[in-house]
Every structure is written in structure tokens, then in C-alpha cells.
C-alpha positions as CSV (number, residue, x, y, z in Angstrom):
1,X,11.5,3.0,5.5
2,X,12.0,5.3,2.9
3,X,11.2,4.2,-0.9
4,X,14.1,5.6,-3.2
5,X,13.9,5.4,-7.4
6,X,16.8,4.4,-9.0
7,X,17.1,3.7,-13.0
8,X,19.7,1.3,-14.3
9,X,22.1,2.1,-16.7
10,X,22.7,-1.4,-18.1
11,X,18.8,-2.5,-18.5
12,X,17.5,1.4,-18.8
13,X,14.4,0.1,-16.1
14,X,13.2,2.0,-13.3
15,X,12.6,0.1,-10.0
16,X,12.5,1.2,-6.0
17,X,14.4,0.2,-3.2
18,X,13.5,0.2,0.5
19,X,16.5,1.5,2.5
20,X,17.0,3.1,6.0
21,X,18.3,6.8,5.9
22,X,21.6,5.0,7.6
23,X,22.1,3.1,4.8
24,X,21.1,5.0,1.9
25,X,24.7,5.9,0.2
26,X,26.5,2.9,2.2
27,X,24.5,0.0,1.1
28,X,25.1,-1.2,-2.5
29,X,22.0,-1.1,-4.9
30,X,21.8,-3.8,-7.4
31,X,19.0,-3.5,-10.3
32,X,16.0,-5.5,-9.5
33,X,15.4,-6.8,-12.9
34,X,19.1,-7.6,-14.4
35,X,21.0,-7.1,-11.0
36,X,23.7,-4.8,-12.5
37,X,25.1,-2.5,-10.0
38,X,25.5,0.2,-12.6
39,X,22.2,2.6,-11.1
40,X,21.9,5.6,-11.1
41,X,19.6,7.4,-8.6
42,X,16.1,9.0,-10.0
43,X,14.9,12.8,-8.8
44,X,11.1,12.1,-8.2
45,X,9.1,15.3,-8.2
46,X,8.5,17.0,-4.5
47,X,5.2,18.0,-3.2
48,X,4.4,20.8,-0.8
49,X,1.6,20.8,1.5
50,X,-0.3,24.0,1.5
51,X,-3.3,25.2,3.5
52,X,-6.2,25.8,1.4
53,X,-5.5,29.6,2.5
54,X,-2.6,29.8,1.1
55,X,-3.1,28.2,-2.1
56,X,-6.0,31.2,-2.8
57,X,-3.9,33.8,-1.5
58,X,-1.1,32.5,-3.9
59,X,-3.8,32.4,-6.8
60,X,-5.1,35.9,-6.0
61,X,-2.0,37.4,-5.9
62,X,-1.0,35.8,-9.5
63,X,-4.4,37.0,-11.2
64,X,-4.7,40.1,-9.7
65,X,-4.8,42.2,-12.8
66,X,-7.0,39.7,-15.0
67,X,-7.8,42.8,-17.6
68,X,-8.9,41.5,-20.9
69,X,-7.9,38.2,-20.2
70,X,-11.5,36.8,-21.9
71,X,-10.0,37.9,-25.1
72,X,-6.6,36.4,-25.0
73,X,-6.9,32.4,-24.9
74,X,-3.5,31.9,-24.3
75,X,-3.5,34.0,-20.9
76,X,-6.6,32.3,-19.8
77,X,-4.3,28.8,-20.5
78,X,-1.5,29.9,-18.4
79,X,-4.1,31.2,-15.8
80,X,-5.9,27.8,-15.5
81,X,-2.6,26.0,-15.6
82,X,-1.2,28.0,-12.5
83,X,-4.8,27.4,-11.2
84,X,-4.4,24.1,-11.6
85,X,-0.8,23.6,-9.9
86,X,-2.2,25.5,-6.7
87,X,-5.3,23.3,-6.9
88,X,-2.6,20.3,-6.1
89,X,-4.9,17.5,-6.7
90,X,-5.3,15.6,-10.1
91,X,-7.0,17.3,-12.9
92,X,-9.2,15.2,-15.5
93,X,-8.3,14.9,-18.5
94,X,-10.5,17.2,-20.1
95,X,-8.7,20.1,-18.3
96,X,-5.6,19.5,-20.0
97,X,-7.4,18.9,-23.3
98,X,-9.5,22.5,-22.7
99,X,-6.2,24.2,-21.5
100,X,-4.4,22.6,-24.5
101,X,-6.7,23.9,-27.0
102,X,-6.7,27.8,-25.6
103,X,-2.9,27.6,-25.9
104,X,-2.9,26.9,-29.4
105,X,-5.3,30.1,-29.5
106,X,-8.7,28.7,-29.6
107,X,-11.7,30.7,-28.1
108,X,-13.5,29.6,-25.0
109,X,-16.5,29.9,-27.3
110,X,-14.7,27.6,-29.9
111,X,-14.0,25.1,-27.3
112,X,-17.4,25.1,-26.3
113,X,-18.5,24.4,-29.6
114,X,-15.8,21.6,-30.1
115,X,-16.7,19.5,-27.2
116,X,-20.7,20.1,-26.4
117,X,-20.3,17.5,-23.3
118,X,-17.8,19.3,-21.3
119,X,-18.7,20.1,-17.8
120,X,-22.3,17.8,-18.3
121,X,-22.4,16.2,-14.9
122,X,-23.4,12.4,-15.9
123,X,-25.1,11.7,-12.5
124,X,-27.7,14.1,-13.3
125,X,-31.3,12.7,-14.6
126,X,-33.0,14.0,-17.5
């Protein structure tokens, strides 16, 4: 059965229901927590499944013309962010913090600097 989000307008929680697609708009949906029947239905986001091929051909097509890019953080930022959508897999956090910090116009060099662990690979033995 499909899950669908609702939010309620009385208790401002979110919570799921479980309903057939026959009786999604006929069956009355009641808040699990305070049981108020003033919800509202919630938009979850909506995932497309692409072939690895078509993810790179997408990314290649954006970054074509990657000219000068190494000199203009914020362009690298919007880069690695679009790179990071077609990647469609969770990120660490780390990449949001580096992406973060070229957007407010820091250097890769300056990043590098700033956070001397990044991209050390903790299963390695020294």
C-alpha cells in the first residue's frame, strides 16, 4: 500500500497513513496524534532513477566549458553541487561543509588549509 504524508493543521505534526490508491481522496484522514480531521496533505520530494550513463552524460554536458573555473570558488560550488544532485546518493557532511565554504568565496587552497583531515581515509594504517 502506498505511504502518504499528511501534516495537521490543528497539532502542526507530520504523520503517514497507509491507504489503497482506491481510497486515497474517499477515505477520511484523521491526525494520528490529536485525531483532528483538519490535514492537510504533505508534497514529499520525487526521485528519478537514472542509469549511471545518463547521470555522466547529464554532468558532461553541464561542465563542458569548465574555463577558469579553479579560480572562481563560487563556480566550482555550483559545479560540485550539480555534481552532487546527479551523483543521487547521500553526500557526507563534509561535502556540504567544503561546498559551503567555496560559496562564500573561499579558495580550494584555503579550505585545505581550514580542515587538514579532509579526504584522510581513517581505515588506512600509518
Amino acid at each position: 500500500m502506498p505511504t502518504y504524508d499528511f501534516i495537521c493543521n490543528a497539532c502542526e505534526k507530520r504523520f503517514e497513513v497507509f491507504l489503497t490508491f482506491s481510497e486515497y481522496g474517499k477515505k477520511p484522514v484523521q491526525c494520528a496524534y490529536c485525531q483532528s480531521d483538519n490535514v492537510r496533505r504533505r508534497m514529499t520530494k520525487v526521485r528519478i532513477a537514472k542509469s549511471d550513463e545518463s547521470r555522466m552524460e547529464s554532468a558532461a554536458d553541464d561542465f563542458s566549458n569548465m574555463d577558469g573555473i579553479e579560480n572562481d570558488p563560487k563556480a566550482l560550488a555550483r559545479m560540485m553541487r550539480k555534481m552532487g544532485g546527479e551523483m543521487g546518493e547521500e553526500l557526507p557532511s563534509e561535502f556540504n561543509d567544503v561546498v559551503d565554504r567555496l560559496e562564500a568565496g573561499q579558495s580550494p587552497e584555503e579550505i585545505e588549509s581550514a580542515l587538514p583531515d579532509l579526504g584522510a581515509d581513517v581505515s588506512d594504517d600509518e
